[in-house]
Structure formats: C-alpha cells, structure tokens
C-alpha positions in Angstrom: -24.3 -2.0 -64.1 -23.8 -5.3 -62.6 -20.0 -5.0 -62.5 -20.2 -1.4 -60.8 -23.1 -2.9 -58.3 -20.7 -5.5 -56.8 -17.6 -2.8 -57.2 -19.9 -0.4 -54.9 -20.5 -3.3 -52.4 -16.9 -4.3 -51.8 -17.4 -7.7 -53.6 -15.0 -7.1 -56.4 -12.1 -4.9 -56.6 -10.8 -3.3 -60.3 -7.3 -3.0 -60.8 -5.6 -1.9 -63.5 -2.8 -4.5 -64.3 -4.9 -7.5 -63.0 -8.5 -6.3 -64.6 -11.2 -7.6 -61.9 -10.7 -9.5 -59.1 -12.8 -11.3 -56.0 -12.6 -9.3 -53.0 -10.3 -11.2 -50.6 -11.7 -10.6 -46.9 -9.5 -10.0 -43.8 -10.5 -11.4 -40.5 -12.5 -8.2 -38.8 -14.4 -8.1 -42.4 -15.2 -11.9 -41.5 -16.1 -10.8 -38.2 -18.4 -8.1 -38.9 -20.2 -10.5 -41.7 -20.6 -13.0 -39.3 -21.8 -10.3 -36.2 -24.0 -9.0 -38.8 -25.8 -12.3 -39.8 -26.1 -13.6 -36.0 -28.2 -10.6 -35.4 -30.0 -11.0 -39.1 -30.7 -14.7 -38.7 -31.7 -14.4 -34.7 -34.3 -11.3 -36.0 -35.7 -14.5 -38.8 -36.0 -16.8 -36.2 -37.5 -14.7 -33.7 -39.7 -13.7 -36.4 -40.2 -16.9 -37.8 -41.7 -18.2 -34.0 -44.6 -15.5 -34.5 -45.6 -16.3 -38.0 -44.5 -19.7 -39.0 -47.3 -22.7 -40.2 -47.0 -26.2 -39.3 -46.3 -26.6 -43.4 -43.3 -24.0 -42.5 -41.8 -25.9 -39.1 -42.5 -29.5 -41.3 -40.3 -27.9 -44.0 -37.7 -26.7 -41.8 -37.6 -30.4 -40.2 -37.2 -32.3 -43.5 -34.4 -29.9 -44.6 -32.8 -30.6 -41.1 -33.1 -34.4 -41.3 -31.8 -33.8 -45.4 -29.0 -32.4 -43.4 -28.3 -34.9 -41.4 -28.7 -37.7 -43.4 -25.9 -36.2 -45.9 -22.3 -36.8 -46.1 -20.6 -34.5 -48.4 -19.7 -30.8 -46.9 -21.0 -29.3 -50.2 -24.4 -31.0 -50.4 -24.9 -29.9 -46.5 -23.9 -26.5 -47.0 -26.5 -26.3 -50.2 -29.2 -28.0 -47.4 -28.1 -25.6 -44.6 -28.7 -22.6 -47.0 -32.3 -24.1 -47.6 -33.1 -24.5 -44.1 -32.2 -20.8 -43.5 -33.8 -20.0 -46.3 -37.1 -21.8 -44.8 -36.8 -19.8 -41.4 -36.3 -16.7 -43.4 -39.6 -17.7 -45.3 -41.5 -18.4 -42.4 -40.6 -15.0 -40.7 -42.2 -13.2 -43.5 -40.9 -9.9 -44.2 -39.6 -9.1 -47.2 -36.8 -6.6 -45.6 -35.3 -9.0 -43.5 -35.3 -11.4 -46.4 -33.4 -9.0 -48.7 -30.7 -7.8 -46.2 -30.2 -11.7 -45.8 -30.1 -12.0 -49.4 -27.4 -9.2 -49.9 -25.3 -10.8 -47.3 -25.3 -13.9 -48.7 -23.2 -12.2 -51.6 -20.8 -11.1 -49.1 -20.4 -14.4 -46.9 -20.1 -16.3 -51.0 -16.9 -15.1 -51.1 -15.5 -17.1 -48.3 -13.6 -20.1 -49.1 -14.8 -23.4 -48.7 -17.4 -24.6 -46.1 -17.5 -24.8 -42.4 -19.1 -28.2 -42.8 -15.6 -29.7 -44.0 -14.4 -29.0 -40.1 -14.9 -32.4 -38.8 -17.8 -32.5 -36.4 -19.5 -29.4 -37.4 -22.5 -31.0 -39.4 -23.2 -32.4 -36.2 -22.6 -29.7 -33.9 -25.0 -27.4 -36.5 -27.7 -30.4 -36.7 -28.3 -30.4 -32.8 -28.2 -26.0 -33.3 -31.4 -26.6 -35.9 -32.8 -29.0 -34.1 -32.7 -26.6 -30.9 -34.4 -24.0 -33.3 -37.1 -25.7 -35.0 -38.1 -26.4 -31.3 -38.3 -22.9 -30.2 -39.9 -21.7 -33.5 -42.6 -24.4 -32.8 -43.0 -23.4 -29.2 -43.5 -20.1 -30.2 -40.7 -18.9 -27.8 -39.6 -15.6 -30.3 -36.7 -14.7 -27.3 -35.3 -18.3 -27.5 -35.7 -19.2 -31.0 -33.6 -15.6 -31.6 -31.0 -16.7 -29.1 -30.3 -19.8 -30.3 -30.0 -18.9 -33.6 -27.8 -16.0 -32.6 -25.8 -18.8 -30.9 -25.8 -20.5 -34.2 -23.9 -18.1 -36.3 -21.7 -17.2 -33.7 -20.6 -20.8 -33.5 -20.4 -20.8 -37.8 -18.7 -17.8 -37.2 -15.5 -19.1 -34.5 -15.4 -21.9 -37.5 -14.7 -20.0 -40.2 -12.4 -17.6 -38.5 -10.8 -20.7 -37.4 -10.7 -22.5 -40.9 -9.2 -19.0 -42.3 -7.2 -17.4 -39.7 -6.0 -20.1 -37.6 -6.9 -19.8 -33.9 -9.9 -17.8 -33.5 
C-alpha cells in the first residue's frame, strides 16, 4: 500500500528492468514545489501571527539561534526543518500542517542542501529572524510576505545548485 501511495504521488517510479526507483525531478517540477511551499509556508506564517504564544515565538527563537550557532549544512537543514515545523505549530490548523507534511515528501527528494551554498545559512538566519519579528508583531500580511520571500529565495538556491543559473 505504501509502495503504490508514493507510485500515485510521483515520488517513485516502477520500471520493469530497473525495479523501483526515486523520482528524479526536472527544473519546472522544482519550481512548482518551491511556488507551492512559498504560498504554504507564507499561509503558516500569516497564520502563525494570529495564533502563536510567547512559548511558540520563544521556540521559534531558540531554533533560530540553534541555527545560527551551527556549522554543518546537515545539522542546519535538520534545525531549519524544526523552525518551520514550529511556525507551522503555532499556526494551528491541522490542514495546513498536512499539505506541508505531504510536500515535504516531495521536496526530500532533492539532492543535498541549500545550506552547503556558501552564505546561505546566513542569508536564511536574517529571513527567520525577519519572521519571528512579524509573527510577534502580530503583522499576519508581513509575516506571510516575508516568509513567501523566504522560500522563494530557497527556491533560486536550489534551482541554482541543480540547474545551474537560475
């Protein structure tokens, strides 16, 4: 059932000589998950402005300064998927959570990390940073904007890392 679940999605393809393999994405199927999650993660964030506690934005912060304080690409990609994770939390709804949840299979298959470009941890730190501050404000309209922003800015990386000039 599992098998034929990610063979419905697109995230593994059966052949008959090879057996199963990854799904290999082409640059408009990068672009599209990327245009997809801007508008995703903007809706948390907006979200998150409305409904988030201080225990929420405190969170957020000390998964931000994690962040920061990190040097390997890995170990900030696996505290930037917390910190999203966080403003997804603090949007609460469990819809939004799920669709995020589902594209997160999609955007696993992608190679690597954009945190290995050289100056994107710190380009994405000062992004956060930008966001927590909205989402604290309580300005939904900015908070979605910049986190919009965000992605798009993830997204020009990783076209860039994949495809060369993006």
């Amino acid at each position: 059932e599992a098998i034929r679940r990610l063979a419905a999605e697109g995230l593994i393809e059966m052949g008959a000589a090879r057996g199963m393999a990854i799904t290999t994405l082409d640059r408009q199927q990068v672009r599209e998950l990327y245009d997809l999650r801007a508008s995703l993660e903007g809706t948390a964030a907006g979200m998150a402005a409305q409904h988030s506690s201080g225990a929420d934005i405190a969170s957020m912060r000390d998964l931000m300064e994690a962040g920061r304080a990190a040097s390997e690409p890995a170990q900030i990609a696996a505290l930037n998927l917390r910190f999203h994770q966080a403003i997804r939390d603090a949007a609460r709804n469990r819809y939004l959570d799920q669709a995020l949840a589902q594209l997160s299979d999609s955007l696993a298959l992608l190679p690597g990390t954009t945190f290995e470009v050289p100056g994107r941890s710190e380009e994405a730190h000062a992004e956060h940073a930008a966001m927590i501050d909205a989402i604290e404000a309580r300005d939904s309209a900015a908070a979605e904007s910049l986190a919009r922003r965000h992605i798009a800015h993830s997204g020009r990386t990783r076209l860039r890392m994949m495809f060369g000039a993006a």
